[in-house]
Steps between C-alpha positions, in 0.01 A plus 500: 500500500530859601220696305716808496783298293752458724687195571365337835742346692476101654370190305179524326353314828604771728371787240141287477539508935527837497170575284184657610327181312720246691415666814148499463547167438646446831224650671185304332726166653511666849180601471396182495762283642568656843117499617413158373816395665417691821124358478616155448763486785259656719248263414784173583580675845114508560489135438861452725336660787161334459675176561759643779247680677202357469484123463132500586388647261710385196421147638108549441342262314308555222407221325619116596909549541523829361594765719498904473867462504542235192267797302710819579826220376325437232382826398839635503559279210209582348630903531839453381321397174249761528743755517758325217203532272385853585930572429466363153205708416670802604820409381328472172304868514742676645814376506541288214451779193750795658752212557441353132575896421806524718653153311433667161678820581797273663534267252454816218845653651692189520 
């Protein structure tokens, strides 16, 4: 693995770990991951304290026996595929092709 020749020490797993590719790898998943993850769970607290907090106004109605409260529920369904969907994409651009590369140059050692 070593472009200088020399024998790298570890499994081929740990040599791919320790490459510049693998860790910008790393940091196109974090990139996304940890603020999506951050925006979601902030968005699901919002939603927790709406209904600890204030009762009046998730109770609301807004049309027959639907309340403000039943739509925030709801649209945190309707987020978690939102956001499961925008993943894939990603995953697909940017993830997808440099771990497609890291497999070939794994499986091209072994």
């Amino acid at each position: 693995m070593s472009s200088t020749g020399e024998r790298s020490t570890g499994t081929v797993y740990e040599q791919v770990q320790a490459t510049p590719e693998f860790a910008d790898l790393r940091r196109r998943l974090r990139r996304f991951v940890f603020p999506m993850s951050a925006a979601f769970l902030i968005w699901y607290l919002v939603y927790v304290l709406l209904a600890s907090y204030a009762p009046e106004f998730m109770s609301i109605k807004v049309l027959g026996n639907i309340n403000v409260g039943l739509i925030i529920g709801l649209l945190q369904f309707v987020s978690t595929f939102v956001i499961t969907t925008v993943y894939v994409r990603y995953a697909n651009k940017h993830l997808d092709p440099a771990a497609e590369q890291l497999r070939e140059r794994i499986e091209g050692v072994a």
